[in-house]
N, C-alpha and C positions, 0 to 999 in steps of 0.2 A: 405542486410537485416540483415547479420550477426553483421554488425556493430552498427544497429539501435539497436537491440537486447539488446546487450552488454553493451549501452550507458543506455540503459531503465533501464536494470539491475541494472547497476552501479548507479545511481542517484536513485533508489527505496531505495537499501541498505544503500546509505548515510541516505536518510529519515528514513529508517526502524531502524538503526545502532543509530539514534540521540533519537527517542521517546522510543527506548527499552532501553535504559540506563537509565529512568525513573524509570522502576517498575524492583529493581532489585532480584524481586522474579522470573522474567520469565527467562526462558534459551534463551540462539543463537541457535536458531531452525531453526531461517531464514522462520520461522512461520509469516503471516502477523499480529495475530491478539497480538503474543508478544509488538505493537507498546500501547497497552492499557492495562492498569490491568486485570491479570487472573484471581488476589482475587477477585477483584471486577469490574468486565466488564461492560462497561457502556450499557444502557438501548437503548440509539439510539447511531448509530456511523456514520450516515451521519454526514457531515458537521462539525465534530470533529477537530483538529489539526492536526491530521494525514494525516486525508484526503484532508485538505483543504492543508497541503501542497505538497502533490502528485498532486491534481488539478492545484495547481500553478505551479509547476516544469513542470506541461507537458500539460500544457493549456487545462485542462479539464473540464470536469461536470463529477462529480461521483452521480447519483443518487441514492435510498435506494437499490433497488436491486442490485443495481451494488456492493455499498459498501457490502453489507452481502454477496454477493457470494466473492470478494476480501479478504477480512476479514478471509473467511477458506480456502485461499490458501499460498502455499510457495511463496516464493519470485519471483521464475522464472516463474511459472503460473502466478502471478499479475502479472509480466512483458509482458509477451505474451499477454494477456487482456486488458493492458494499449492502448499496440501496435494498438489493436484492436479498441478499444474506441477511440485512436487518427486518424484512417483509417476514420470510420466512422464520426466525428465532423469535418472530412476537406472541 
């Protein structure tokens, strides 16, 4: 499990690592919701680019409550959740 973890981890943070060098008013907080502007945070964030490519990386469905609860976690909490969401779509 240690390994799936780690793996989930690692492929968030590429994602996370690529859409936070977008808006370089936010910090490496390792914050999820750094992947979208702080100044101006979008209105919905289902089905965004962020998330659509998290869902592709790990063959998901992110639905709205999933993406807002995501959204106000660090990186290791959305990883551990991912993990979760990919248990249960199997």
């Amino acid at each position: 499990m240690k390994n799936k973890s780690q793996a989930v981890y690692q492929t968030l943070h590429a994602i996370y690592d690529r859409h936070r060098r977008k808006y370089p008013e936010n910090p490496d907080s390792n914050q999820m919701c750094c992947m979208w502007s702080t100044d101006d945070p979008p209105d919905n964030i289902e089905g965004t680019v962020p998330f659509c490519d998290i869902e592709e990386a790990f063959h998901i469905s992110i639905d709205d409550d999933q993406a807002l609860n995501l959204y106000d976690m660090d990186l290791e909490e959305a990883a551990n959740r991912i993990i979760k969401i990919m248990e249960t779509e199997v």
